[in-house]
C-alpha positions as CSV (number, residue, x, y, z in Angstrom):
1,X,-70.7,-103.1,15.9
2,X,-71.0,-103.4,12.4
3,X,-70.0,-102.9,8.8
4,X,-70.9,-99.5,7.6
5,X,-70.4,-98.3,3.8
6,X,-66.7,-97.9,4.5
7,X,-65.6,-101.0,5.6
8,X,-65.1,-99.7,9.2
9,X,-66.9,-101.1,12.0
10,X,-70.1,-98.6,13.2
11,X,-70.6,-98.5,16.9
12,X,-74.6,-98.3,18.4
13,X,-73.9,-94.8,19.0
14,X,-72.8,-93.9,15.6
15,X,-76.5,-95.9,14.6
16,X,-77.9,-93.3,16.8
17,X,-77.3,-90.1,15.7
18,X,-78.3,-91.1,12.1
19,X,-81.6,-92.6,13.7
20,X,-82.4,-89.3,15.9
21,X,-83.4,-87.0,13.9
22,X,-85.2,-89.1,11.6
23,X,-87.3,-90.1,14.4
24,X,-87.4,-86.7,15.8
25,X,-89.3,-85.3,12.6
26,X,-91.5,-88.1,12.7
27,X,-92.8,-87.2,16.0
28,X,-92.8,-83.9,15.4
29,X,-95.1,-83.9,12.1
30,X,-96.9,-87.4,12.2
31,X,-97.0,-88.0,16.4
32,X,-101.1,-87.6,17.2
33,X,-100.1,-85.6,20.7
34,X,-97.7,-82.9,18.5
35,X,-99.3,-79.6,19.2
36,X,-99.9,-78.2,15.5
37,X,-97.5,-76.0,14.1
38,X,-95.0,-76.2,16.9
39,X,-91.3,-75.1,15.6
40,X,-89.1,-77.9,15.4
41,X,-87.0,-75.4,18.6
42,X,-90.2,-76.1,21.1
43,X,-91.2,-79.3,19.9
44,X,-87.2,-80.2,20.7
45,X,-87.5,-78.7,24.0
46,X,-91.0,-80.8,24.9
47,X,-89.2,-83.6,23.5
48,X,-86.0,-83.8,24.8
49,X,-86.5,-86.8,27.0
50,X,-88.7,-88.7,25.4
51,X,-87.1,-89.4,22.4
52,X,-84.5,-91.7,24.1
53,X,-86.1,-95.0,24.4
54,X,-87.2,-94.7,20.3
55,X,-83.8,-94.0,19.8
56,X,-82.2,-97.1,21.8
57,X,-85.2,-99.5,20.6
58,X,-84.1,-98.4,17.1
59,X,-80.5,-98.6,16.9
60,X,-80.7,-101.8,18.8
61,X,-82.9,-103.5,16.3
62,X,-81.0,-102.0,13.3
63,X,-77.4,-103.2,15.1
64,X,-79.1,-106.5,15.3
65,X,-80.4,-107.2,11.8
66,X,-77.1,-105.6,10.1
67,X,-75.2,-108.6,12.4
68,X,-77.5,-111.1,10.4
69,X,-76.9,-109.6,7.1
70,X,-74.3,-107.9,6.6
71,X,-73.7,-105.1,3.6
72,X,-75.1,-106.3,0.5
73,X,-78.4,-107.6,1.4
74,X,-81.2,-106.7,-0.6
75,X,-84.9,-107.6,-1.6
76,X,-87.9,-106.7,-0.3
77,X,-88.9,-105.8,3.1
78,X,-92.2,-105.7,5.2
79,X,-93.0,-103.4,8.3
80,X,-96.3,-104.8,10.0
81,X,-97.9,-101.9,12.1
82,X,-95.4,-99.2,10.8
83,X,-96.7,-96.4,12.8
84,X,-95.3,-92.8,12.5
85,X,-92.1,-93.9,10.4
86,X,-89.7,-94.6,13.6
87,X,-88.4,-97.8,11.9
88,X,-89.4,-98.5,8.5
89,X,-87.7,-95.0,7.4
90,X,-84.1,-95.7,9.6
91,X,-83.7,-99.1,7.8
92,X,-84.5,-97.7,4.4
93,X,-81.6,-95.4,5.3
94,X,-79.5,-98.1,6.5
95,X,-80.4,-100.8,3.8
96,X,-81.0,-98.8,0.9
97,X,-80.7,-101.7,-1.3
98,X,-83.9,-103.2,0.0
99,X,-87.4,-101.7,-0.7
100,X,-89.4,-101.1,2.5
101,X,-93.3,-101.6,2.0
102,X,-95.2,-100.4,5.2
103,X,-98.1,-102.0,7.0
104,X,-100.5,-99.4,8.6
105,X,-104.3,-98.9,10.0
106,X,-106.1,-96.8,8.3
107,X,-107.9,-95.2,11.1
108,X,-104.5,-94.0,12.2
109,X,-105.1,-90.0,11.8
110,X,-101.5,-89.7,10.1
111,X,-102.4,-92.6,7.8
112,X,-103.7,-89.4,5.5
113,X,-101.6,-86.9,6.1
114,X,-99.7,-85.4,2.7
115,X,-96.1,-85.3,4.8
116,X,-97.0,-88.5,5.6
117,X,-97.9,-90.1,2.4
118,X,-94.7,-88.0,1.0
119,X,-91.9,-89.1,3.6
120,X,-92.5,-92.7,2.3
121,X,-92.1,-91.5,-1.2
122,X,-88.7,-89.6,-0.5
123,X,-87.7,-92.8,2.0
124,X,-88.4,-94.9,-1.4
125,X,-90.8,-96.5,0.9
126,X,-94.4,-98.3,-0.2
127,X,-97.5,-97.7,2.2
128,X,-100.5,-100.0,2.4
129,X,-103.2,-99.7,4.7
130,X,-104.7,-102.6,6.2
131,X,-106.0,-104.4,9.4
132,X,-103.6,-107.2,9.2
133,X,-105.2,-108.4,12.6
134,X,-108.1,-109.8,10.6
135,X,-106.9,-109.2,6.9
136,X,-104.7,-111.4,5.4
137,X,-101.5,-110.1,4.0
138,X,-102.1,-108.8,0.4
139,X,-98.7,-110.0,-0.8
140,X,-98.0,-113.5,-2.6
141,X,-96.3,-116.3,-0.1
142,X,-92.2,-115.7,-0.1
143,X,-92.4,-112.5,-0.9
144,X,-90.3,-110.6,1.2
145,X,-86.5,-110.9,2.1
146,X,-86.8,-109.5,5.6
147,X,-89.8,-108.8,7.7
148,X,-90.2,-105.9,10.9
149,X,-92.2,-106.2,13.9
150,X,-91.2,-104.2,16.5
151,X,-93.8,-103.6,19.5
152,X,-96.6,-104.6,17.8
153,X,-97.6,-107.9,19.1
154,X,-98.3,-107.1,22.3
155,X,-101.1,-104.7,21.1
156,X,-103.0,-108.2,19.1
157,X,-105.9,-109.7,20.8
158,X,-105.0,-113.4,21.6
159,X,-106.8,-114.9,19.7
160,X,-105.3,-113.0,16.5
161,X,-101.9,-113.8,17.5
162,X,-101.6,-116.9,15.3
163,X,-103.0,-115.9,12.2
164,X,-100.7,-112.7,12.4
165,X,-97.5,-115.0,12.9
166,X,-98.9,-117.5,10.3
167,X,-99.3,-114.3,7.8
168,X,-95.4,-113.2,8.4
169,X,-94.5,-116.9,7.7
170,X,-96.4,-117.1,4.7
171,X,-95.0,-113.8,3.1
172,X,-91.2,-114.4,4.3
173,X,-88.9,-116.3,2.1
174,X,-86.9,-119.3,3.5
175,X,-83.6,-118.1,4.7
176,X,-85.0,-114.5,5.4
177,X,-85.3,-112.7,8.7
178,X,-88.0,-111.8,11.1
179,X,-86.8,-109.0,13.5
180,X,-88.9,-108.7,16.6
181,X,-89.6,-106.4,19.7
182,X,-91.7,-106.4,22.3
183,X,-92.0,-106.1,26.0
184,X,-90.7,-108.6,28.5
185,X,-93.6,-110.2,30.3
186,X,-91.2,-111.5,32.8
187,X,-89.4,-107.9,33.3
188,X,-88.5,-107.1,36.8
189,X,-90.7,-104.1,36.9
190,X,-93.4,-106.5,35.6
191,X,-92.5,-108.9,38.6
192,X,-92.8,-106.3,41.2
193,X,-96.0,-105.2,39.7
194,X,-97.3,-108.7,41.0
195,X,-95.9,-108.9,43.9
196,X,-98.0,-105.7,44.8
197,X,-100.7,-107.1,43.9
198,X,-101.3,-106.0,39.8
199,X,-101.8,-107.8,36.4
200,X,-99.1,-107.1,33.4
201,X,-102.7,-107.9,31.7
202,X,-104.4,-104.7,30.5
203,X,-108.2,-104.8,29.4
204,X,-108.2,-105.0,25.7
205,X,-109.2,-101.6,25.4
206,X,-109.5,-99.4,21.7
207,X,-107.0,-96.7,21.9
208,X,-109.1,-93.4,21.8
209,X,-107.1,-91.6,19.2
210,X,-106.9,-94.6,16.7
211,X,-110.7,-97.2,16.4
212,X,-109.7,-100.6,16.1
213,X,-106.1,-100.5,17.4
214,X,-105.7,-101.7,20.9
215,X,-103.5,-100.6,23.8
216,X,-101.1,-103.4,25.1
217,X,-103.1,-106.8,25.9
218,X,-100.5,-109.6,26.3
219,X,-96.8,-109.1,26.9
220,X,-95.2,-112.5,26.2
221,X,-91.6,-113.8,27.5
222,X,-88.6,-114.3,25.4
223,X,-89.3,-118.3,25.5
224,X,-92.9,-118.0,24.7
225,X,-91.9,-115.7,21.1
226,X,-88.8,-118.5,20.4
227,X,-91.2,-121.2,20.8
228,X,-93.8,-119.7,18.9
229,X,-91.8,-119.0,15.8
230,X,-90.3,-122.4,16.3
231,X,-93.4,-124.0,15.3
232,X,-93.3,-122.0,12.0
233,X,-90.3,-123.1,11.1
234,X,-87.9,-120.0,12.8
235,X,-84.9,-119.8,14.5
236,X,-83.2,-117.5,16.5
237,X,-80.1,-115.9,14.6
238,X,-79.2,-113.1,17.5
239,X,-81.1,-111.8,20.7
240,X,-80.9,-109.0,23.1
241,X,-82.1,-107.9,26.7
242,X,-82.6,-104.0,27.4
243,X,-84.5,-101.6,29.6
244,X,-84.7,-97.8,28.5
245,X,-88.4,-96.9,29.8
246,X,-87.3,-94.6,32.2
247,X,-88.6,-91.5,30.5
248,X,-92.3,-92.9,31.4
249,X,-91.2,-93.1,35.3
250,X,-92.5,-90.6,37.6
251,X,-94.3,-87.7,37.3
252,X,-91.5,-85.9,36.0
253,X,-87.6,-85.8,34.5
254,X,-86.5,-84.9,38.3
255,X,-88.9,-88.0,40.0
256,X,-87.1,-90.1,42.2
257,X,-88.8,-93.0,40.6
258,X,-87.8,-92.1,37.3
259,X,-83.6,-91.4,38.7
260,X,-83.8,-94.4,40.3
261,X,-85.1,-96.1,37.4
262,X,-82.8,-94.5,34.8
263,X,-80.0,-96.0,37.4
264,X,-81.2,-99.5,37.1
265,X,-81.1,-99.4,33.4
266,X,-77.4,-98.5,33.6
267,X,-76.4,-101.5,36.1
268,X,-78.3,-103.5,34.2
269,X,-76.2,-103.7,30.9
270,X,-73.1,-103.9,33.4
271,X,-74.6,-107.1,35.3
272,X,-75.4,-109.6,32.5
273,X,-77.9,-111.8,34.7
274,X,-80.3,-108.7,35.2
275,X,-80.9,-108.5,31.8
276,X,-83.2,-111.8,31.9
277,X,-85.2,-109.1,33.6
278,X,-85.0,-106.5,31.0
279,X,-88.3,-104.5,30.1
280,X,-87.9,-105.8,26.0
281,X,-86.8,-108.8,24.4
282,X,-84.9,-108.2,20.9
283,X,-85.2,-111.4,18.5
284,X,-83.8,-111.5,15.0
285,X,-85.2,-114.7,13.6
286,X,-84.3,-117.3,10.7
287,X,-86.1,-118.9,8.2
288,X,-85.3,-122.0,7.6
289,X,-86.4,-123.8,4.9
290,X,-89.5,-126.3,4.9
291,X,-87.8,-129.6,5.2
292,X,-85.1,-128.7,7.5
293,X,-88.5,-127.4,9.4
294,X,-90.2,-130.9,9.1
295,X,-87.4,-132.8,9.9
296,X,-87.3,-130.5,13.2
297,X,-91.0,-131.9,14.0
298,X,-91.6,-127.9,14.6
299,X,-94.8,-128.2,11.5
């Protein structure tokens, strides 16, 4: 729990029902398999189960970065790959003393889309569209006060993977944050998947309805990302463990698999050493500052 504008304590689930609905009508007008002109009614009723794992990755990550910063924080703030708003418009909403600038292909379909362009103006919210897998950042170094990057990486070729870190270091401020998701290479699902003979390795395939964006590549673990960012002068302020892909189990909302699934993810959170085997790692990072970071021997 954390502060909210009252001085009382806000549970996650409080968090949530501010964060539904905002990601609700992102889906609904920006989301590239929304049928067009579907009533917010039907599109609710196609909806109904898929919007649960936005929601939990969502509150989760805000819940995290308001433990590291508490009420008052401010500046400038950075969303690389900000897709169709799920984030970047929640924590203007939650941190409305910070201004959100957004990081977005432009081959995205959405990236062009009036609503679109105009749910960043009434979020307060900048939008800039770039590659940032092979563009540099077009933002001076220690620019930014906080930085989001929330199931993105595992969609970067390898190779990219550096420069994309090295651009978040450059643009982030000593002392800000870095808050991170992305799934958990070492998941149990991920594990079984081995055992039976698969790779948590996916061809690095262009997703069809967006050229130049890939589908997942390279899911890392939790101590690959800390020791990563620890060589660029990070550390790790808070972290969490979670599974809530049980919506994409099974066939359908009734599968065994998927009931089963959706069980696991409940025993989980009541069982602290399954959640080493969680589906997504959580990170909220630290910047420390350049001679604390040499001193480390991390750079």
């Amino acid at each position: 729990m954390f502060p909210s504008g009252s001085g009382q304590l806000m549970t996650r689930s409080e968090i949530e029902k501010t964060v539904k609905p905002i990601i609700f009508e992102c889906l609904r007008k920006f989301g590239e398999y929304a049928r067009p002109g579907i009533s917010p009614e039907e599109h609710a009723e196609e909806i109904k189960t898929q919007l649960r794992p936005d929601v939990r990755r969502v509150s989760l990550l805000i819940s995290l970065a308001k433990s590291a910063t508490g009420e008052e924080f401010g500046g400038e703030g950075l969303e690389l790959g900000c897709g169709y708003g799920y984030l970047i418009f929640p924590m203007a909403k939650f941190y409305p003393k910070v201004h959100w600038t957004g990081i977005e292909h432009p081959g995205r379909i959405y990236f062009n889309n009036p609503e679109y362009r105009q749910a960043f103006q009434d979020y307060n919210c900048s939008l800039v569209g770039l590659d940032f897998v092979h563009e540099p950042l077009p933002f001076a170094d220690q620019s930014f006060s906080a930085v989001t990057f929330s199931e993105t990486l595992e969609h970067l070729p390898v190779e990219r993977v550096n420069f994309v870190l090295g651009e978040i270091s450059r643009v982030l401020r000593p002392g800000g944050i870095l808050i991170a998701s992305s799934p958990n290479q070492a998941s149990l699902e991920n594990r079984l998947h081995l055992l039976k003979g698969g790779s948590v390795f996916d061809l690095p395939d262009e997703m069809e309805i967006a050229r130049g964006v890939f589908k997942h590549i390279r899911m890392y673990t939790p101590e690959e990302i800390k020791f990563m960012m620890s060589r660029l002068g990070f550390r790790v302020e808070y972290s969490a463990m979670e599974s809530n892909n049980s919506t994409y189990r099974g066939k359908s909302a009734r599968s065994m698999y998927r009931r089963m699934y959706r069980l696991y993810e409940g025993v989980e959170q009541r069982l602290g050493f399954l959640r080493t085997l969680a589906d997504t790692w959580y990170f909220v990072f630290r910047k420390t500052a350049v001679d604390e970071a040499m001193k480390g021997g991390k750079i």
